[in-house]
C-alpha positions in Angstrom: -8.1 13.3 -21.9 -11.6 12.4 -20.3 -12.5 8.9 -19.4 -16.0 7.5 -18.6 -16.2 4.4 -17.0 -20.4 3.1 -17.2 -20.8 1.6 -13.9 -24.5 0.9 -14.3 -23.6 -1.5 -17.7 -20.7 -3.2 -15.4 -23.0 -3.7 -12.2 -25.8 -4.9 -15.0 -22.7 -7.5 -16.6 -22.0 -8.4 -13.1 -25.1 -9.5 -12.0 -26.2 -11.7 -15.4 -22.8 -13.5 -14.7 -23.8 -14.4 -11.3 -27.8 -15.1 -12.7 -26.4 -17.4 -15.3 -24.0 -19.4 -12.6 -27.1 -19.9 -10.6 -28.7 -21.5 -13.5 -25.9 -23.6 -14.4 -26.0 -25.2 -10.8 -23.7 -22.7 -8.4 -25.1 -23.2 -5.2 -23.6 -19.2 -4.9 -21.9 -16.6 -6.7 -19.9 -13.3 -7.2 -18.6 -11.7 -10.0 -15.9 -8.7 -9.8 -15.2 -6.5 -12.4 -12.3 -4.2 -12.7 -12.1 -1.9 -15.9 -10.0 1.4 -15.9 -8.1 3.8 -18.3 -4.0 5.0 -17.8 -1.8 7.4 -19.3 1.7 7.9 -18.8 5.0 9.8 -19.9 8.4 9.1 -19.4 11.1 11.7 -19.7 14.9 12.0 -19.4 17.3 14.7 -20.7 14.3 17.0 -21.4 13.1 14.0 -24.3 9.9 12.4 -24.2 11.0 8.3 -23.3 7.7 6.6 -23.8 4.0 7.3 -23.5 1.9 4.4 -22.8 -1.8 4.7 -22.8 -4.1 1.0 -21.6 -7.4 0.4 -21.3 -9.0 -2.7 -19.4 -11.8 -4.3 -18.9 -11.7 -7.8 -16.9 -14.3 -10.0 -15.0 -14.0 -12.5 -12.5 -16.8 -15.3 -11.8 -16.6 -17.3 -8.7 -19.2 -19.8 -8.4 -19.3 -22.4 -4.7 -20.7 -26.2 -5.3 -21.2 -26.6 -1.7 -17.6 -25.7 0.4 -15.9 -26.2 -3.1 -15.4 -22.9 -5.2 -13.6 -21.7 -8.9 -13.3 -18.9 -10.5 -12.8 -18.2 -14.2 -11.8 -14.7 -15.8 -12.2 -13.0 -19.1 -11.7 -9.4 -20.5 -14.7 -9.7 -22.3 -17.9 -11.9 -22.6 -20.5 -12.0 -25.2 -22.1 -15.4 -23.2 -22.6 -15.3 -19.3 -23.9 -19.0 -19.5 -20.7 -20.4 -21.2 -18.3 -18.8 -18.6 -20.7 -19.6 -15.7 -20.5 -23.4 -16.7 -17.0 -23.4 -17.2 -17.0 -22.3 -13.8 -19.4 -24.3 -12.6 -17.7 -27.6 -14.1 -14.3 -26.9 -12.3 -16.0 -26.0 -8.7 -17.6 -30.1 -9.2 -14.1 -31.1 -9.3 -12.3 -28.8 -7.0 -11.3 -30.1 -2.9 -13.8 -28.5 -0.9 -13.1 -25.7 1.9 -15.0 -25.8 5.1 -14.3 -22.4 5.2 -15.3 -20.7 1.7 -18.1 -18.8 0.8 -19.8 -15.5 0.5 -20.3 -13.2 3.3 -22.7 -13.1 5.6 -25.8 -11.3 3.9 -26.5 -9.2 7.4 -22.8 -7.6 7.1 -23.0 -6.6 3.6 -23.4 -2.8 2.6 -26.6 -1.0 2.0 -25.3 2.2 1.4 -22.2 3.6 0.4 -20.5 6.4 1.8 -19.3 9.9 -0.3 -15.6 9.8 -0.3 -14.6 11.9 -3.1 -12.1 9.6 -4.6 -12.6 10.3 -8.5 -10.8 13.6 -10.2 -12.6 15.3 -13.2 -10.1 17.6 -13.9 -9.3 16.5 -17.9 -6.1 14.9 -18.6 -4.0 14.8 -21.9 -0.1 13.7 -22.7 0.9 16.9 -23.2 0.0 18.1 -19.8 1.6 14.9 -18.2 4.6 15.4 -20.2 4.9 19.1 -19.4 4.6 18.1 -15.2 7.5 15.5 -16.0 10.2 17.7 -17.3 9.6 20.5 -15.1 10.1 17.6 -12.6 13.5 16.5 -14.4 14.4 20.6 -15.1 14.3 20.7 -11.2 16.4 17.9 -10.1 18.9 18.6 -12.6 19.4 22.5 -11.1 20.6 21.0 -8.4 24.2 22.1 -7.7 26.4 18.7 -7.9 23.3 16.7 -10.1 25.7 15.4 -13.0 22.4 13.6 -14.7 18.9 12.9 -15.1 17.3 8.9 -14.2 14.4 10.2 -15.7 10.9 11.7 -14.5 7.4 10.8 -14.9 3.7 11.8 -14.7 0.7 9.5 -14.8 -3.2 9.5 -14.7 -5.6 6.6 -14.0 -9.3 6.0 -13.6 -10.5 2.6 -12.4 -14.2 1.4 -11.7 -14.4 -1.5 -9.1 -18.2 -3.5 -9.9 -19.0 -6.3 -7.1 -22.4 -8.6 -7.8 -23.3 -11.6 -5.2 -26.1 -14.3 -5.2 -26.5 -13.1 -1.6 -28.4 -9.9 -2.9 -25.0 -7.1 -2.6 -24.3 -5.1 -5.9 -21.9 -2.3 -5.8 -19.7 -0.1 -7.3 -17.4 3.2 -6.9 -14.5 4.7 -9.2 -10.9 5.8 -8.1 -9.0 8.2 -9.8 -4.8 8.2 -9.4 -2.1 11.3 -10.6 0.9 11.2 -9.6 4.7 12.0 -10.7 8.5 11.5 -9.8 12.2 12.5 -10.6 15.2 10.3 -10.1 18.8 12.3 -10.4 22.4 11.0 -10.0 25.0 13.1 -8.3 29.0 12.5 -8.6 30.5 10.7 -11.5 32.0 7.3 -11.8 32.3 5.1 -9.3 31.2 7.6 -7.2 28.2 8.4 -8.2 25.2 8.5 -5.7 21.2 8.2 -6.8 18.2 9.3 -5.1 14.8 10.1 -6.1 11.7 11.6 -4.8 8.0 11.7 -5.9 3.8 12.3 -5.2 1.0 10.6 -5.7 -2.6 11.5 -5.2 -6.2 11.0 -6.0 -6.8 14.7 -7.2 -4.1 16.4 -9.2 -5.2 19.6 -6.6 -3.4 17.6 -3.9 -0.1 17.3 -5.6 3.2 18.9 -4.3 4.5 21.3 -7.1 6.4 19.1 -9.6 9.1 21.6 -9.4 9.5 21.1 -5.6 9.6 17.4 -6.1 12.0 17.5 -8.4 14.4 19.7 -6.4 14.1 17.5 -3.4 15.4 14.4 -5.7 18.4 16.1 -6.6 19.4 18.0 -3.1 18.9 13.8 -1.8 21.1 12.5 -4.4 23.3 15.3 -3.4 23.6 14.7 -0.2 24.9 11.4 -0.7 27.9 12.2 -1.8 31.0 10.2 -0.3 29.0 8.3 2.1 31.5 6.9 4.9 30.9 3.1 6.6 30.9 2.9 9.9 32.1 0.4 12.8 29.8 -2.6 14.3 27.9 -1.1 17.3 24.8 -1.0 19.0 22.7 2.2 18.5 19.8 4.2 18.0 18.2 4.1 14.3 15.9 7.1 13.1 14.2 6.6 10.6 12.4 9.4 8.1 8.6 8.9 7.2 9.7 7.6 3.6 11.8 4.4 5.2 9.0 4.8 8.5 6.5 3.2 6.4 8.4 -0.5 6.2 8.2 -1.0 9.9 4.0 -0.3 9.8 3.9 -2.9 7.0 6.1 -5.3 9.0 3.4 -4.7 11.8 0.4 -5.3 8.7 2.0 -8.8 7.9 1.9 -9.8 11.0 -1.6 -9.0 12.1 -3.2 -10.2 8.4 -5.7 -13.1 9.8 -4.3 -15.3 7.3 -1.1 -15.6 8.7 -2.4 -15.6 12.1 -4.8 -19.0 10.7 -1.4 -20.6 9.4 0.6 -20.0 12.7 3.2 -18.0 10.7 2.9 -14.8 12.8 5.6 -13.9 15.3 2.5 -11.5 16.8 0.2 -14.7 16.9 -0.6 -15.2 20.0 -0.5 -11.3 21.1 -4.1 -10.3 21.3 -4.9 -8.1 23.8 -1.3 -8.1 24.7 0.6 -4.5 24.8 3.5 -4.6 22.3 3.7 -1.1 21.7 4.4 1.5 24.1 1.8 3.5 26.1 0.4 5.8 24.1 0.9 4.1 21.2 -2.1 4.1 18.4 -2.7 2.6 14.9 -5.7 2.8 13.0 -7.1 1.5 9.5 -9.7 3.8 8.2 -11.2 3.0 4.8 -13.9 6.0 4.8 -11.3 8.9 4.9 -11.9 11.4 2.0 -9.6 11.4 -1.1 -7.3 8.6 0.7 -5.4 6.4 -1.7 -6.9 3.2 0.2 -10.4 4.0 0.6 -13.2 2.2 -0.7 -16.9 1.9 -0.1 -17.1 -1.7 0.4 -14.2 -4.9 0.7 -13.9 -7.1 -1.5 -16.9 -8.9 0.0 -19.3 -6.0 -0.4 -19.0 -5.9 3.3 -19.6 -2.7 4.6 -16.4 -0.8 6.2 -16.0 1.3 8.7 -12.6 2.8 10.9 -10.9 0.1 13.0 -8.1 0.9 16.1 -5.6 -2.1 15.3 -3.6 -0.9 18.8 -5.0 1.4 21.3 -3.0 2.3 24.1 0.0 0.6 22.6 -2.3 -3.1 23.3 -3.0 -4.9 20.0 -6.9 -5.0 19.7 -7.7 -6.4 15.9 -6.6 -8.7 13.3 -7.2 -7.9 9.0 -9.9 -10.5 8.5 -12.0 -11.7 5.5 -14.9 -13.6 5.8 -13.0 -17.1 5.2 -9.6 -16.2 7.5 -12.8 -14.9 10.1 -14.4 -18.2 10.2 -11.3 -20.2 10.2 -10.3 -18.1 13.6 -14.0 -18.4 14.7 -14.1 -14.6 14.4 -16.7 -12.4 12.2 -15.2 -10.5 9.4 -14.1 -6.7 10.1 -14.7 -5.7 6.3 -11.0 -5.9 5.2 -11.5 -8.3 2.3 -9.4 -6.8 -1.2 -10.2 -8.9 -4.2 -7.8 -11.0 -6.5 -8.4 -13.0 -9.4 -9.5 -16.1 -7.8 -10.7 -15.2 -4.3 -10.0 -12.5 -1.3 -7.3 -11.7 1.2 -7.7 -9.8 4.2 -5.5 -6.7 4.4 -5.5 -3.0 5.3 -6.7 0.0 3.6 -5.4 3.5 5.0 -2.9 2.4 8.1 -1.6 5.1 10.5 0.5 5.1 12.9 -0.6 8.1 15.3 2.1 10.6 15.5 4.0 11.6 18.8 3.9 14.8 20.4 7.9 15.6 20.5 8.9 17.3 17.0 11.4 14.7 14.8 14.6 17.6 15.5 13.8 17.3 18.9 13.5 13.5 19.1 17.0 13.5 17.0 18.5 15.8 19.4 17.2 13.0 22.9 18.8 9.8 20.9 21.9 12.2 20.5 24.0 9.3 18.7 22.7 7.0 15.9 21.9 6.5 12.3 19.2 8.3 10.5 17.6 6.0 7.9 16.2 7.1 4.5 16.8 4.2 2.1 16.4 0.3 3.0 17.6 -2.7 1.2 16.7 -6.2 0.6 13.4 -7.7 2.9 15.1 -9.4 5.6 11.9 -9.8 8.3 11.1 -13.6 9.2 7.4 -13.6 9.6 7.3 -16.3 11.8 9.8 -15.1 14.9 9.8 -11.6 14.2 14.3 -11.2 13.7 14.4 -8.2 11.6 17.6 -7.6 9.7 18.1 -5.2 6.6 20.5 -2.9 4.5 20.3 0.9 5.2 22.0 3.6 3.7 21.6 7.5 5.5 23.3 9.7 7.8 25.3 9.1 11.3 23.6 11.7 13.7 26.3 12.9 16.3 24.9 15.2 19.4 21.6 15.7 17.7 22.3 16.9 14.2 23.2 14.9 11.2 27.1 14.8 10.3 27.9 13.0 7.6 25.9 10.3 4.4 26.7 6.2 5.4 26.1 3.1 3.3 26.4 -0.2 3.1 25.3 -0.5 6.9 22.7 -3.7 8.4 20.2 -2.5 10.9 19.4 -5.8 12.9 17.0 -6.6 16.1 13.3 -8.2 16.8 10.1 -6.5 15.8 8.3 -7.3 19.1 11.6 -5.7 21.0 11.8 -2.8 18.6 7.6 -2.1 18.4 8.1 -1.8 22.2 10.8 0.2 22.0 9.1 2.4 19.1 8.9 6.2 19.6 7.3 8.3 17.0 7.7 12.1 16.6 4.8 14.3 15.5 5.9 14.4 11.8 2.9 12.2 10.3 3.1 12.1 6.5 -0.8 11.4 5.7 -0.2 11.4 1.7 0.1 7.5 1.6 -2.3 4.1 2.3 0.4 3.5 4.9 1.3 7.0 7.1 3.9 7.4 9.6 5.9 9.8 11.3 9.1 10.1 11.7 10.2 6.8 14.3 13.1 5.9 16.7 14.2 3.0 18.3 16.9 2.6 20.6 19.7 0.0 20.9 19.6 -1.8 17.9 22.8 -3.7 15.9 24.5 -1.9 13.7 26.4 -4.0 10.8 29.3 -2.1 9.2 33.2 -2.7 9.0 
């Protein structure tokens, strides 16, 4: 299957919406459009499940009467002037926001970098289908994999369209592949699940579907008979996979909106170290084929790379162009879109890696528990006490023994960020990338 998505007609759509709020009496305007195409198959026990094409096509008008804004959405329009006074008539009535409006015309983009997000490569069900049960086939080879949870493959194209009265029109495509295998090892009661999967912006970057399969059943596998271990204070390892939490802890907490509410333990941090020396994490929209690039925010604010920490000292907060003004800031082009307005938050977050490889890191914390699954949220925003289920392996003298469950990893963010050591092992394929990370001394909750 082949999808074409007409971004001139959207930008065109875009910008009569906004025209026709300014003559029904917006003072400004922007209009959003989001359209796209999916495909999908499910699979399990070599049988096609479900395949599940959509198609979309929805716009959002935002209209300002002053500091007082609404925003009405459709999936399609045959009258810009209708929606635009609907609009229009709910911004009269709405409280007013001293901090709302559109961006500051001087930040806006003016060009619009080449970053090789959109896949031509032609796409039908059968091909999906045939990458899911060679995914399944895999995981179920596995010596000790008693059954399937099913595979899947899926395709998407979206086209993002952005029109403002403040003279910014925009647009750029994204394309998404990507499939997984889920296999259960054991029987009974004592049954053990895992799963494992890819996902990309060009089928050419995908892992075989064979070798992801084959990794979901060896992890179920290794599951098997998992022990529970006694209440102690130790050192937790965790893999890339369950990594990735603890860099989105650290996003929450530096998202400008929850530094303007006061409901960031890292709020008053700025230019503070809370990472060790050495320590680096950057947000880079403009890398090539990355699953959270983009040409512009949400804004049409231009983008460009940002060091969140350098040196281990935090040097940025995610800000839109309301949260900015709130703070008394400018806006750092991290505006994403919703329905009604925007929301400052990061694009492609990394967490440098270490120099030290992840079996040598395992072998220096000697004694601990190596993390690949977590459970449940357990992070209070507001003082940083971090507590949540983990399931893995207890590492004895470097090398891991034997699976655990049912396990509570407990501590502080701003005591385990400072404490934070991460091995060279960066896993890139994601919008958040980490390596491999340990932290010493933190509560163990077990039997």
């Amino acid at each position: 299957m082949t999808a074409h998505i007409d971004q001139a007609a959207l930008e065109a759509q875009a910008a009569r919406l906004v025209e026709a709020a300014r003559a029904a009496g917006a003072d400004a305007a922007d209009a959003v459009a989001i359209t796209g195409v999916s495909l999908g198959v499910d699979v399990r026990n070599g049988v096609v499940e479900e395949t599940n094409r959509s198609e979309s096509d929805d716009f959002t008008l935002r209209v300002f009467i002053g500091q007082s804004q609404a925003s009405v959405s459709a999936n399609v329009f045959d009258d810009p002037a209708t929606l635009a006074e609907r609009a229009v008539a709910m911004a009269r009535v709405a409280p007013p926001d001293r901090f709302a409006g559109l961006a500051d015309p001087a930040l806006l983009a003016r060009t619009f970098p080449e970053l090789d997000l959109v896949d031509e490569t032609p796409v039908d069900a059968d091909m999906l289908r045939d990458v899911a049960l060679a995914c399944e086939a895999a995981a179920l080879d596995v010596s000790g994999v008693s059954k399937s949870g099913g595979a899947s493959a899926s395709w998407g194209l979206a086209g993002v369209v952005l029109a403002t009265s403040g003279g910014f029109t925009g647009s750029y495509m994204v394309s998404r592949s990507g499939f997984s295998a889920t296999a259960v090892a054991g029987e009974g009661t004592l049954m053990e699940r895992d799963y494992d999967f890819d996902h990309r912006t060009h089928r050419a970057d995908l892992d075989d579907p064979s070798a992801v399969g084959r990794r979901a059943g060896e992890r179920a596998v290794r599951r098997l008979n998992p022990q529970k271990i006694t209440t102690r204070t130790t050192n937790v390892f965790y893999e890339p996979r369950a990594a990735r939490s603890l860099l989105g802890h650290f996003a929450g907490a530096i998202n400008g909106a929850s530094i303007a509410r006061g409901t960031s333990f890292l709020k008053s941090k700025m230019d503070q170290r809370i990472f060790a020396p050495g320590i680096t994490i950057t947000d880079d929209p403009l890398r090539p084929r990355a699953l959270g690039s983009r040409a512009f925010d949400g804004e049409g604010v231009a983008v460009a790379p940002l060091t969140m920490v350098e040196d281990g000292i935090l040097r940025c907060w995610f800000l839109d162009s309301p949260v900015a003004r709130e703070l008394g800031l400018i806006t750092n082009g991290r505006a994403s879109r919703g329905g009604s307005g925007t929301s400052p938050g990061s694009t492609n977050l990394t967490l440098a890696p270490g120099e030290i490889a992840p079996e040598d890191l395992l072998r220096e914390i000697g004694e601990g528990i190596y993390v690949t699954d977590l459970i449940g949220h357990g992070v209070n925003g507001l003082t940083g006490d971090y507590s949540r289920g983990v399931s893995g392996f207890w590492i004895e003298n470097g090398e891991l023994t034997y699976p655990v469950s049912e396990v509570t990893v407990a501590g502080n963010l701003i005591d385990m960020f400072a404490r934070l050591r991460p091995a060279s092992d960066l896993d890139d394929r994601f919008s958040t990338s980490t390596p491999s990370i340990a932290i010493e001394g933190l509560t163990l909750a077990g039997r």
